[in-house]
Backbone as ProteinMPNN parsed JSONL, in Angstrom:
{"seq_chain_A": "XXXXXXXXXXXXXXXXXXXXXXXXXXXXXXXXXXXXXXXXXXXXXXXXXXXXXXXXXXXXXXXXXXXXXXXXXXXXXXXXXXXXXXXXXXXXXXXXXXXXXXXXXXXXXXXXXXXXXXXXXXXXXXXXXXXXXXXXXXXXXXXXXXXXXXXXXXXXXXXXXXXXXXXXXXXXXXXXXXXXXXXXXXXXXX", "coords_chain_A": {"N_chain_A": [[0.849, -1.155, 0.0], [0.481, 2.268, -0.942], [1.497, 5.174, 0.569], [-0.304, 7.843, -0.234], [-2.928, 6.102, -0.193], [-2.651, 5.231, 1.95], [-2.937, 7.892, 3.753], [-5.007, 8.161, 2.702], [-6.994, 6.418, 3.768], [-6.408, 6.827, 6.569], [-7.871, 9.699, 6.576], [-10.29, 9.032, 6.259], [-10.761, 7.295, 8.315], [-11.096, 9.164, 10.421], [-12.638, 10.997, 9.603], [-14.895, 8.892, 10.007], [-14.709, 8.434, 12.62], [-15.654, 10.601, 13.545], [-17.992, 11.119, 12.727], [-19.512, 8.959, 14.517], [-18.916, 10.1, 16.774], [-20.488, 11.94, 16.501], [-22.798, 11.215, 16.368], [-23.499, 9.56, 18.9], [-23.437, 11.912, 20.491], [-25.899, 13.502, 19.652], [-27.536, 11.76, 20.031], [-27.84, 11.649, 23.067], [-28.455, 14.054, 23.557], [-31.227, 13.752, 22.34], [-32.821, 12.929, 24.522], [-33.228, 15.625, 27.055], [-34.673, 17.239, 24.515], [-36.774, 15.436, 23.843], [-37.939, 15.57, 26.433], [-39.089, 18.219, 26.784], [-40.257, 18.569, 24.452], [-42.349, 17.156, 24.888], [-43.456, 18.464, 27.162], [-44.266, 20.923, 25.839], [-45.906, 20.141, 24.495], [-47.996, 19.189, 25.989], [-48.232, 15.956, 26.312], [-46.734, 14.708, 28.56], [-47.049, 15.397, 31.848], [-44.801, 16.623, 32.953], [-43.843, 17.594, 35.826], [-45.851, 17.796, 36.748], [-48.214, 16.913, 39.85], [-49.594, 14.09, 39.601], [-48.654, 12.703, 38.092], [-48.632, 9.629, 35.99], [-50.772, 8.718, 37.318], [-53.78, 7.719, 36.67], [-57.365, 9.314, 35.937], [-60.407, 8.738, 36.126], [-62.241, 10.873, 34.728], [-64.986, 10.31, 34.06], [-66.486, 10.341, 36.413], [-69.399, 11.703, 38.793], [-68.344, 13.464, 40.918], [-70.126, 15.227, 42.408], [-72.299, 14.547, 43.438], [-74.071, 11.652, 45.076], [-75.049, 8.939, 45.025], [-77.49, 6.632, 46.522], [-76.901, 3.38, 46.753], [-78.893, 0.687, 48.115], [-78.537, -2.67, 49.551], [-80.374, -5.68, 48.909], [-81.469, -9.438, 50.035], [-82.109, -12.255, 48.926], [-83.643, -15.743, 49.515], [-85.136, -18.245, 47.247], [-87.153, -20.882, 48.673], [-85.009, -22.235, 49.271], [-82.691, -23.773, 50.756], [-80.448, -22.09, 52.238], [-78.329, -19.514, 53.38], [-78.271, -16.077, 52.789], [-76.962, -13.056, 52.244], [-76.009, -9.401, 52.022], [-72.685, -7.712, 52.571], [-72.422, -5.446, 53.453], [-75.515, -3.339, 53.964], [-76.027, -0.686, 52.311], [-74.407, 1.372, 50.192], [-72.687, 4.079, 49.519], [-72.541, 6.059, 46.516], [-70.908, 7.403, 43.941], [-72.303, 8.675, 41.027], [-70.786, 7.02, 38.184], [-68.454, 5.992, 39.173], [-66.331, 3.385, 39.614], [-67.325, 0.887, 41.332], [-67.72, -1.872, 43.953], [-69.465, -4.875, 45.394], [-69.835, -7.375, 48.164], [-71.438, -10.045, 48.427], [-72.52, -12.302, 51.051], [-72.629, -16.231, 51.175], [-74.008, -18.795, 52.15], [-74.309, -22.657, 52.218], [-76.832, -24.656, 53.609], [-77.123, -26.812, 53.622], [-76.718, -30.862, 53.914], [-76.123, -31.554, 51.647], [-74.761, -31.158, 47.869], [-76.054, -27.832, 46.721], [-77.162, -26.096, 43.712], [-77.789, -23.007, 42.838], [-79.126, -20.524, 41.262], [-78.915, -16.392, 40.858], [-81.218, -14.459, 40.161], [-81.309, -10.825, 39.959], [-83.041, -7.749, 40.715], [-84.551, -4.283, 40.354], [-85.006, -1.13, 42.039], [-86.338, 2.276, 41.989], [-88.155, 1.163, 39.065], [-86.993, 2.324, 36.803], [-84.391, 1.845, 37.137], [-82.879, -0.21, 36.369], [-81.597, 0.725, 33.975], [-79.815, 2.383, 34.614], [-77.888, 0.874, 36.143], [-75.241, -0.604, 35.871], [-73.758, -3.445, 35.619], [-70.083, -5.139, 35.668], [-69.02, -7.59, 36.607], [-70.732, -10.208, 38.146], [-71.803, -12.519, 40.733], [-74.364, -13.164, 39.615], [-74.683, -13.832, 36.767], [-73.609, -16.633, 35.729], [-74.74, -19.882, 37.192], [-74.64, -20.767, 40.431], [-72.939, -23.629, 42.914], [-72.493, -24.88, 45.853], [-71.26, -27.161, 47.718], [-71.91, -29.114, 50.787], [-72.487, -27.223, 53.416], [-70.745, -25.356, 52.185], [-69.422, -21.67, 52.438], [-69.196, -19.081, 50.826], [-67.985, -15.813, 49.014], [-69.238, -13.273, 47.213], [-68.645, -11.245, 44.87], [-69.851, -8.628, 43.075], [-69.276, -6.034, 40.661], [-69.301, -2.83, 39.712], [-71.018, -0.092, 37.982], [-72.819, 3.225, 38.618], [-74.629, 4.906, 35.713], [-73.457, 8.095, 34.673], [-75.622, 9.594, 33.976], [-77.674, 9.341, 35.37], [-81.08, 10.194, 36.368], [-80.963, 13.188, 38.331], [-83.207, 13.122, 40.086], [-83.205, 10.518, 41.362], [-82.184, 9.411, 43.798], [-81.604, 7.276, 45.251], [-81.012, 3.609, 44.785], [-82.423, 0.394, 44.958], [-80.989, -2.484, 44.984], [-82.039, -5.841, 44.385], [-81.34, -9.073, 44.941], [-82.636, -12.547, 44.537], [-82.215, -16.092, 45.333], [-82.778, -19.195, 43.206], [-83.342, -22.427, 43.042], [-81.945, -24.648, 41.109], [-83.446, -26.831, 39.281], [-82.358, -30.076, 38.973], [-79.968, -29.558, 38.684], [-78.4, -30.477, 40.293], [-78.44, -33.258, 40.755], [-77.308, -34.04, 38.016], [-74.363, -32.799, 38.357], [-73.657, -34.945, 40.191], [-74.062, -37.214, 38.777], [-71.876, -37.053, 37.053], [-69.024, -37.148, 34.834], [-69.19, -38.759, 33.112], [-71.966, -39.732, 32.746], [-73.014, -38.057, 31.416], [-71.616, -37.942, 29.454], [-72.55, -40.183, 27.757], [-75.131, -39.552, 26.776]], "CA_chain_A": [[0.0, 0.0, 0.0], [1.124, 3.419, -1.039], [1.385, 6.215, 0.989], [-0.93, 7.931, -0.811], [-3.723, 5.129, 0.121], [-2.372, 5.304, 3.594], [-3.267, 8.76, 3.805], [-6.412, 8.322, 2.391], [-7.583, 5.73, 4.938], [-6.327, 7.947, 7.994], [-8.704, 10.789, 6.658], [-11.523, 8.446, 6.102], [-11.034, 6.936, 9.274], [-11.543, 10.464, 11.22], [-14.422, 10.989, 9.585], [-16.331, 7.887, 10.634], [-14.984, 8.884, 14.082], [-16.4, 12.194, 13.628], [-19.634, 10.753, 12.487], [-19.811, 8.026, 15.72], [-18.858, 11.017, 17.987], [-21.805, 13.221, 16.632], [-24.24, 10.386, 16.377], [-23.883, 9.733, 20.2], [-23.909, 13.15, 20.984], [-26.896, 13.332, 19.28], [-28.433, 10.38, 20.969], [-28.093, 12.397, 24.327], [-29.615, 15.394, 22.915], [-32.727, 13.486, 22.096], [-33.345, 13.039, 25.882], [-34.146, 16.724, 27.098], [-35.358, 17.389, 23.626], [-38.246, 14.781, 24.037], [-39.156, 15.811, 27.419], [-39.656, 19.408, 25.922], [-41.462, 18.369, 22.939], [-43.265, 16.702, 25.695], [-43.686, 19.185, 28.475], [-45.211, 21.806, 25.28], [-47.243, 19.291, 23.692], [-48.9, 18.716, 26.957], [-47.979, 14.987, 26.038], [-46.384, 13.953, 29.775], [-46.729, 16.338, 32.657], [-43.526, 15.974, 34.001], [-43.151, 18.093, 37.444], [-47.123, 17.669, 37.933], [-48.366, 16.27, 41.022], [-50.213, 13.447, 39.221], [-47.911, 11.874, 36.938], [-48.762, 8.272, 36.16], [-52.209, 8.816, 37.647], [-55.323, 7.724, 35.632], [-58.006, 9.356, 36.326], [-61.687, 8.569, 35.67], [-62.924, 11.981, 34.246], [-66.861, 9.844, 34.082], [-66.847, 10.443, 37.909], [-69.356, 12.983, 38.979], [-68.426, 13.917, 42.213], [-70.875, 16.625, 43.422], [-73.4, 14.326, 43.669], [-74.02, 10.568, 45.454], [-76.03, 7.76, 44.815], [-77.532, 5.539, 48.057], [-77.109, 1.584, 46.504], [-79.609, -0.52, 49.247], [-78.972, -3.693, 49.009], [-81.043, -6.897, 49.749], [-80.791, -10.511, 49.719], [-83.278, -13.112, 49.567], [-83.958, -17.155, 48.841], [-86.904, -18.786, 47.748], [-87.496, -22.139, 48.548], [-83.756, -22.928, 49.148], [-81.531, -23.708, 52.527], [-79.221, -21.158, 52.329], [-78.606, -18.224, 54.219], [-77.625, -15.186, 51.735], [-76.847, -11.738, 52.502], [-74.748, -8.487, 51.69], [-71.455, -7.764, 53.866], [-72.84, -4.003, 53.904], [-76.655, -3.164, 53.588], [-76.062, 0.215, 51.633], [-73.101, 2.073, 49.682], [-72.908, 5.688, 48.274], [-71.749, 5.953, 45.251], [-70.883, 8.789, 43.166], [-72.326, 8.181, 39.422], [-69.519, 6.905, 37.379], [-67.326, 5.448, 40.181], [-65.918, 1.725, 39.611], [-67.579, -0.016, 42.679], [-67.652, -3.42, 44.468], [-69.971, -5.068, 47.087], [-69.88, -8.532, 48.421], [-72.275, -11.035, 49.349], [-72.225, -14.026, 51.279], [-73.804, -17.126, 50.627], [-74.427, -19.881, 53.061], [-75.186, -23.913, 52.268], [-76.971, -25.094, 55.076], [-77.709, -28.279, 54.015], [-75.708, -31.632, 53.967], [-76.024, -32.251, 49.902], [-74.608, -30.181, 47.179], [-77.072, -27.311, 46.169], [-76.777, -25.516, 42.818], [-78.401, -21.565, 42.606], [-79.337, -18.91, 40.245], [-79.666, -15.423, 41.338], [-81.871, -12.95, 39.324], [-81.826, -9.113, 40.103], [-84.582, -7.187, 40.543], [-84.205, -3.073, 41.139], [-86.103, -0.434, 42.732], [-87.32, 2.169, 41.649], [-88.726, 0.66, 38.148], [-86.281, 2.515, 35.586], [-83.025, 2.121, 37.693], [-81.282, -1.234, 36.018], [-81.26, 0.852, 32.77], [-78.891, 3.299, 34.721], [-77.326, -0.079, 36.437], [-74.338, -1.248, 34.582], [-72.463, -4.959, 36.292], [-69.261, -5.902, 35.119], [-68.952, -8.636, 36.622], [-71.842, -10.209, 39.431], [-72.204, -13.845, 40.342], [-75.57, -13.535, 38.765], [-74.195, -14.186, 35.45], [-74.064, -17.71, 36.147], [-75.312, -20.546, 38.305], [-73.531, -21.33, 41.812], [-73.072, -24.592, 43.148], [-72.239, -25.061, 47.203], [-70.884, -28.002, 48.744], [-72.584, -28.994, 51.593], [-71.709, -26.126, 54.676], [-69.669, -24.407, 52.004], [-69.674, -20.957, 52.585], [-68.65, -18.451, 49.509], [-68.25, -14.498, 49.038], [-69.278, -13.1, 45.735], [-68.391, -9.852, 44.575], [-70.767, -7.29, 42.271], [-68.831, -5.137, 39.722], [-70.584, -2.181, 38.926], [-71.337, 1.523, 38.04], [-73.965, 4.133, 38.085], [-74.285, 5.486, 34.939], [-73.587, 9.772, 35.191], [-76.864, 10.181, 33.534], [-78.873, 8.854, 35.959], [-80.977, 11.544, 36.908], [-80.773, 13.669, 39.934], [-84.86, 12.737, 41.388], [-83.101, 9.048, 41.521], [-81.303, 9.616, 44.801], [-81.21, 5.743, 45.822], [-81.479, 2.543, 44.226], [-82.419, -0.602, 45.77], [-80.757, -4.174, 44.196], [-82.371, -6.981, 45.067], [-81.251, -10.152, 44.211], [-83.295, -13.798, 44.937], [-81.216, -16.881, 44.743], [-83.836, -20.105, 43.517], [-82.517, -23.546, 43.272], [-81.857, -25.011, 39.788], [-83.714, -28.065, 39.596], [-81.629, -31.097, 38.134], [-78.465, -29.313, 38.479], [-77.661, -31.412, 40.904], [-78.35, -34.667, 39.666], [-76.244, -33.974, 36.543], [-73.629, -32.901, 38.783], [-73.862, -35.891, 41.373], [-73.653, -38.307, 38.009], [-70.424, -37.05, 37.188], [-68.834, -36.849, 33.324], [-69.36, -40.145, 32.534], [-73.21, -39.919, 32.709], [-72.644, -36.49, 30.575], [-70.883, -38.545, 27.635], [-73.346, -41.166, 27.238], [-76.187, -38.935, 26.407]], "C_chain_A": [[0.907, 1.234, 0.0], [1.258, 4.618, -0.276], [0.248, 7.102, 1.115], [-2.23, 7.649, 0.095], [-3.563, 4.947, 1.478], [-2.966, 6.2, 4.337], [-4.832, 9.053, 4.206], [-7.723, 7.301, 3.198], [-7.683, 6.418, 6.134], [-7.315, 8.766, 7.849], [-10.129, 10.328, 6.714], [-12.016, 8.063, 7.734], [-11.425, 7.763, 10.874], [-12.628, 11.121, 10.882], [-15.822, 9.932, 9.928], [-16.116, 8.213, 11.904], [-15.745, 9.716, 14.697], [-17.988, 11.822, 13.718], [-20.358, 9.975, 14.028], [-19.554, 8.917, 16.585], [-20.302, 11.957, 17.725], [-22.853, 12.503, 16.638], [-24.989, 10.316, 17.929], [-23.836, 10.901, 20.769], [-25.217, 13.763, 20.84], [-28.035, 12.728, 19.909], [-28.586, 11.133, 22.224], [-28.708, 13.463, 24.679], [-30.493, 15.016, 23.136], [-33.69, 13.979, 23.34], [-34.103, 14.024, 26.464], [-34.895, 17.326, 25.652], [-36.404, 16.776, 23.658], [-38.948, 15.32, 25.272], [-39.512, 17.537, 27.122], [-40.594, 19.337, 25.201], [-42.441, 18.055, 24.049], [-44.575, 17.596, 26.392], [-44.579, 20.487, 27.418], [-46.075, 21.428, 25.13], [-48.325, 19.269, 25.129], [-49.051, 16.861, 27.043], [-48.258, 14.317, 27.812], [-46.353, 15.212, 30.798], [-45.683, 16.155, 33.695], [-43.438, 16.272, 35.6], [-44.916, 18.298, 37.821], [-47.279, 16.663, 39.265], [-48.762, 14.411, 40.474], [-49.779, 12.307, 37.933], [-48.145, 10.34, 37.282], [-50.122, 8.261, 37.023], [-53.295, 8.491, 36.781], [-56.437, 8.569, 36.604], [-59.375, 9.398, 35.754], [-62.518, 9.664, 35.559], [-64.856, 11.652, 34.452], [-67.399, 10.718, 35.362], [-67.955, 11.602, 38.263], [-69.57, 12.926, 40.487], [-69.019, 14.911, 42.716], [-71.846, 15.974, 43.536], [-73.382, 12.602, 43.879], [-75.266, 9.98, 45.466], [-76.319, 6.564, 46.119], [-77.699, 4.376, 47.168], [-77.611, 1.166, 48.029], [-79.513, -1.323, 48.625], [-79.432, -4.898, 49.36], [-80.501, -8.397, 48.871], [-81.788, -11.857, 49.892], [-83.364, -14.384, 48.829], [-85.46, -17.582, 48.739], [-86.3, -20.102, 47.675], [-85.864, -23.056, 48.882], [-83.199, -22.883, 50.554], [-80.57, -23.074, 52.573], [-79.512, -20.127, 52.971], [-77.924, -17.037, 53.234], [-77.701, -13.8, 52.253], [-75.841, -10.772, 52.166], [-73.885, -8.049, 52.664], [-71.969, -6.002, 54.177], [-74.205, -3.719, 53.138], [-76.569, -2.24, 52.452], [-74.673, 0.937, 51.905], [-73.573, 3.147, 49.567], [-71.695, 5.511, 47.577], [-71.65, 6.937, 44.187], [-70.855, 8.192, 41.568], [-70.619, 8.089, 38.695], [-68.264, 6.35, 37.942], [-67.787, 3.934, 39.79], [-66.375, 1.525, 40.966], [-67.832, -1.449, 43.09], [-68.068, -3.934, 45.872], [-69.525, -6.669, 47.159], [-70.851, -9.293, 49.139], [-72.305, -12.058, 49.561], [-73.228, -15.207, 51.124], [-73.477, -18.451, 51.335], [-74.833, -21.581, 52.815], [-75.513, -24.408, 53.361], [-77.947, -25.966, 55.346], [-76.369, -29.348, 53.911], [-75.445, -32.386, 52.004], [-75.33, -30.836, 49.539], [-76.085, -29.378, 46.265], [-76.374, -26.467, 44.716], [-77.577, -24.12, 42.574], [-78.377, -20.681, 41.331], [-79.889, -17.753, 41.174], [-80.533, -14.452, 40.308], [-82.025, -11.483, 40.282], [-83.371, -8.731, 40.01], [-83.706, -5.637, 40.731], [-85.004, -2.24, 41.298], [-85.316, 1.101, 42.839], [-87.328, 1.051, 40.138], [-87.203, 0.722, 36.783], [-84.892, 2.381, 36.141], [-82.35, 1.133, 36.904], [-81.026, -0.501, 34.755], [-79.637, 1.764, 33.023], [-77.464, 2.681, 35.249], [-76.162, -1.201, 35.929], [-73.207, -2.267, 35.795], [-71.489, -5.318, 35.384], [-68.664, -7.205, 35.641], [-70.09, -9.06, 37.84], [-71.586, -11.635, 39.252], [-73.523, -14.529, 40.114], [-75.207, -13.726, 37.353], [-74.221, -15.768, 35.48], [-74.169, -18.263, 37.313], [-74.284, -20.206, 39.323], [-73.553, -22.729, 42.282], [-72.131, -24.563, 44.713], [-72.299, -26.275, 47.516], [-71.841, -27.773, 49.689], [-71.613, -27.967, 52.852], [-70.997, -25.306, 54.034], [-70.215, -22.916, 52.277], [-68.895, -19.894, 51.379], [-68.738, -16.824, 49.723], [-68.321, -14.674, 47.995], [-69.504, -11.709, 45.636], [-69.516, -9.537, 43.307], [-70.003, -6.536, 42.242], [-69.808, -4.651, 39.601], [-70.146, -0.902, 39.229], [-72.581, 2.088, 37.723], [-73.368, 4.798, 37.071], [-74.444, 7.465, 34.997], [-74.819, 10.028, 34.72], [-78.034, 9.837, 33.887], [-79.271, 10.278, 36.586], [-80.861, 12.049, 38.202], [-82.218, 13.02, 40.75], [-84.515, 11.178, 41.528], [-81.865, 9.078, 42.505], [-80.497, 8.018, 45.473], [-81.654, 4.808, 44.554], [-81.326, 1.426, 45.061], [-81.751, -1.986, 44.521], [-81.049, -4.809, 45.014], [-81.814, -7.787, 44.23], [-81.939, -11.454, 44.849], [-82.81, -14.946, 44.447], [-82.64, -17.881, 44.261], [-82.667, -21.065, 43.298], [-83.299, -23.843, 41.894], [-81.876, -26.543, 39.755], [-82.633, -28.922, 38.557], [-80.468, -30.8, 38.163], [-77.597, -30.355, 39.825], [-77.26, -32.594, 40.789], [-77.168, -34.893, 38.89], [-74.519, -33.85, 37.408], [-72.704, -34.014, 39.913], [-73.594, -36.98, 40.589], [-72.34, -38.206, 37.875], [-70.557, -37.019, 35.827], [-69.386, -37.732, 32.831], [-70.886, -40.544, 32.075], [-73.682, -39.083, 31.589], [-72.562, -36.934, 29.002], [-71.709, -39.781, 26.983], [-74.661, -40.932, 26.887], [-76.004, -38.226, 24.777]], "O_chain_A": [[1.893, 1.323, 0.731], [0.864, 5.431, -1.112], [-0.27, 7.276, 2.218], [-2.662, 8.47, 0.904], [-4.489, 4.453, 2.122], [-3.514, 5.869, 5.389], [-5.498, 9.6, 5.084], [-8.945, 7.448, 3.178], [-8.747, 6.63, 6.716], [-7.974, 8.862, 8.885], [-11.041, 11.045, 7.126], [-13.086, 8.336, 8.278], [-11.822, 7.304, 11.945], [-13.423, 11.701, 11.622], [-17.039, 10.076, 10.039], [-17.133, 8.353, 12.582], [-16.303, 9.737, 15.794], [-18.861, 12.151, 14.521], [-21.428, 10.321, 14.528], [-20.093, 8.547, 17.628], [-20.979, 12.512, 18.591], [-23.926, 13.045, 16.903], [-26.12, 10.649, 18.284], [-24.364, 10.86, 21.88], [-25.678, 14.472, 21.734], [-29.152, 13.157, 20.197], [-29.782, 11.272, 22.481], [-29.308, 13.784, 25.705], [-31.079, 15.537, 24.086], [-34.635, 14.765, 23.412], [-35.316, 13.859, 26.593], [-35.89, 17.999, 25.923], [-37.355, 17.538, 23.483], [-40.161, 15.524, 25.324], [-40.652, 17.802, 27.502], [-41.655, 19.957, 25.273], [-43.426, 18.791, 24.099], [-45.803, 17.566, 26.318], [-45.499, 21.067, 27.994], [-47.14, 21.966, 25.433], [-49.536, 19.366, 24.933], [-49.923, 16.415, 27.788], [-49.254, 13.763, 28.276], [-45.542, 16.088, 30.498], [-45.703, 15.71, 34.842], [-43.073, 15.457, 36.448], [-45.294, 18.808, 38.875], [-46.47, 15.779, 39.547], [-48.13, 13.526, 41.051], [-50.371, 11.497, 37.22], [-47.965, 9.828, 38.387], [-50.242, 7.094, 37.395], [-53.621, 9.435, 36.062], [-56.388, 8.496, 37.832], [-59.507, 10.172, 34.806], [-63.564, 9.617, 36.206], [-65.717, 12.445, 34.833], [-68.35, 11.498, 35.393], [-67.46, 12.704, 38.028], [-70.543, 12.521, 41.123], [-68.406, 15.566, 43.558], [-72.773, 16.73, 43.83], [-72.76, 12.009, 42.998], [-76.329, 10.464, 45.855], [-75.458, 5.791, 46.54], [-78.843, 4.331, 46.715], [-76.866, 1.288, 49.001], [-79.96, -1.386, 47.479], [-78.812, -5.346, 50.325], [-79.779, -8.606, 47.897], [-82.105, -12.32, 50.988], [-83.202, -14.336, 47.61], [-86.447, -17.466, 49.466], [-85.35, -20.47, 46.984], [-85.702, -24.267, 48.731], [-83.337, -21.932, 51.323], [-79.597, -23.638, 53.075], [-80.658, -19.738, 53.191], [-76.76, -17.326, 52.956], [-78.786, -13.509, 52.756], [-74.714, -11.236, 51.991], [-74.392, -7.987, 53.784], [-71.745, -5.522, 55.288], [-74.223, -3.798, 51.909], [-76.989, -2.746, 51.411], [-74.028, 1.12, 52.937], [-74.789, 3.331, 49.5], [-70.548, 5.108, 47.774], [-72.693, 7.143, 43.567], [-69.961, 7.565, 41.0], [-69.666, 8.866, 38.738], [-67.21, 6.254, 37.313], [-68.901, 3.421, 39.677], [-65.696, 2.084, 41.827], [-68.24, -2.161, 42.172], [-67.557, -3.73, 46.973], [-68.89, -7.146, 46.218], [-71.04, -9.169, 50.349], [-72.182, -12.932, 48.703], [-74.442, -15.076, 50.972], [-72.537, -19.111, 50.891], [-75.912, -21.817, 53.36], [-74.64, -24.661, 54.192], [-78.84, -26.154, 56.172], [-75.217, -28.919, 53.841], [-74.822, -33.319, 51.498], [-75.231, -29.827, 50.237], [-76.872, -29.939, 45.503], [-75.163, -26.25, 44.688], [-78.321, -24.421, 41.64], [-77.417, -20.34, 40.641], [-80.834, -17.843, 41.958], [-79.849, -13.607, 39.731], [-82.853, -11.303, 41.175], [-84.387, -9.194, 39.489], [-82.539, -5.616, 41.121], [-86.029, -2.447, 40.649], [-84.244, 1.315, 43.406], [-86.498, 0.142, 40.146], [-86.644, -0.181, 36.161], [-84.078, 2.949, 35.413], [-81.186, 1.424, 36.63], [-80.084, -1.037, 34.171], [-78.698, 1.875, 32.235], [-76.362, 3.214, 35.122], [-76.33, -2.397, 35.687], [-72.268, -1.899, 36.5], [-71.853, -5.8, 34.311], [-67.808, -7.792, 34.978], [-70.356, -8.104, 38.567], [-71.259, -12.128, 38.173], [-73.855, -15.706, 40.254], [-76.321, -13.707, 36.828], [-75.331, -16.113, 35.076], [-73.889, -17.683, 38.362], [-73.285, -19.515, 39.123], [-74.625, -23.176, 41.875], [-70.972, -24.166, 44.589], [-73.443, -26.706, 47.654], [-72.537, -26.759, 49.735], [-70.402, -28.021, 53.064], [-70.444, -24.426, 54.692], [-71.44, -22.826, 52.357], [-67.728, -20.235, 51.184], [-69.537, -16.453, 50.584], [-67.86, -15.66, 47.42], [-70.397, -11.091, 46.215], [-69.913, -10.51, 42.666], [-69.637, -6.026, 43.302], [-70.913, -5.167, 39.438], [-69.384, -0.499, 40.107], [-73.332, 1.68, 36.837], [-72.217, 5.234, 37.071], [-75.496, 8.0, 35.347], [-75.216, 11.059, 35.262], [-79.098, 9.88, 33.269], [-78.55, 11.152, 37.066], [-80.658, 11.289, 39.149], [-82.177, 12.525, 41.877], [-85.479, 10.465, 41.809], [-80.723, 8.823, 42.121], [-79.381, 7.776, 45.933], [-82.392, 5.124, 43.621], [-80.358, 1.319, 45.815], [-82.193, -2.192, 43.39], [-80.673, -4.722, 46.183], [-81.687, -7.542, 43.03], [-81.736, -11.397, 46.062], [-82.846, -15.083, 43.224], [-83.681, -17.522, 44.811], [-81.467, -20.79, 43.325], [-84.448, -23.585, 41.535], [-80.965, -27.329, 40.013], [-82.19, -28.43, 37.518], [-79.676, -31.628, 37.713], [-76.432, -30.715, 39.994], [-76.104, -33.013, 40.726], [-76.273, -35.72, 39.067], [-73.622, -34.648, 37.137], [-71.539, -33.923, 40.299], [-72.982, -37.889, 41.15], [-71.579, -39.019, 38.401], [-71.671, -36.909, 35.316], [-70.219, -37.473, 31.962], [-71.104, -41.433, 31.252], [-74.655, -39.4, 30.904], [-73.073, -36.571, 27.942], [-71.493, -40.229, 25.857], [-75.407, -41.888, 26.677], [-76.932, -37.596, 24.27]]}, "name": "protein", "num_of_chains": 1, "seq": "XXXXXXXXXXXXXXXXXXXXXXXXXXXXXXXXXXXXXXXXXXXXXXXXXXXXXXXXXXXXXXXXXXXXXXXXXXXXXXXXXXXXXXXXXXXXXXXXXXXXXXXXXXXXXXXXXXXXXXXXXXXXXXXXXXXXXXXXXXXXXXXXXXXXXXXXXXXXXXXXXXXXXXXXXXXXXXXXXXXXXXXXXXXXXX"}
């Protein structure tokens, strides 16, 4: 190799240095440059109080909702009830009750609950995301179970709807026991 070509490598090779020195200089830039872009855009509020906070804008807090709630069996041996009679609840708030549920016989029973609510137009305002009225239940004998109710008032319930009552009434789901008492095997031969 010639001189020349010697040369001409050395100069090359101070310019890729040059380039890998301004790239990562660059790269470090980005850093306060994004939280700028940020901090104008209104993107990330960096030095607010609330950073990493969600908050549920739905909520309307100037005004509370009385949930009563009841608990009742027909015809079944169980003892059922809610761990707190009545909530307040501010339309639009994520909430969660629990109710317990009693077998207090020596077989396995199987339940459905249906809702009811009070006044008339309230379940339209009544929104469950999750309830263990959605499906059956099934209790061991003596078992004893909690079951949670997901739910929100919707904000547009109106103001002359100060309370709502949920009822729920467990009945007993004839044959579900049976079926369950055969086992799979009785299941697969049908």
């Amino acid at each position: 190799m010639d001189a020349a070509q010697r040369a001409a490598n050395r100069a090359l090779l101070k310019r890729l240095g040059v380039v890998v020195v301004a790239m990562f200089a660059f790269g470090f830039a980005l850093v306060p440059f994004y939280e700028k872009i940020c901090e104008v855009t209104g993107i990330r509020n960096i030095d607010g109080p609330t950073q990493g906070l969600a908050v549920n804008t739905q909520v309307d807090a100037s005004r509370t909702v009385r949930i009563e709630l009841d608990a009742n069996v027909r015809a079944m041996a169980w003892t059922f009830r809610p761990s707190e009679p009545v909530v307040n609840v501010h339309p639009g708030e994520l909430k969660q009750v629990v109710y317990e549920v009693v077998n207090t016989t020596d077989r396995p029973v199987t339940g459905q609950a249906i809702p009811s609510y009070g006044p008339r137009d309230a379940a339209q305002y009544f929104r469950k995301l999750d309830c263990f009225c959605f499906a059956t239940q099934t209790l061991a004998p003596g078992e004893r179970r909690e079951m949670p109710v997901v739910f929100v008032i919707d904000p547009s319930v109106p103001r002359d709807m100060p309370a709502i009552a949920l009822s729920y009434t467990f009945f007993e789901v004839e044959g579900a026991a049976r079926v369950a008492a055969a086992g799979p095997a009785s299941r697969e031969s049908r």
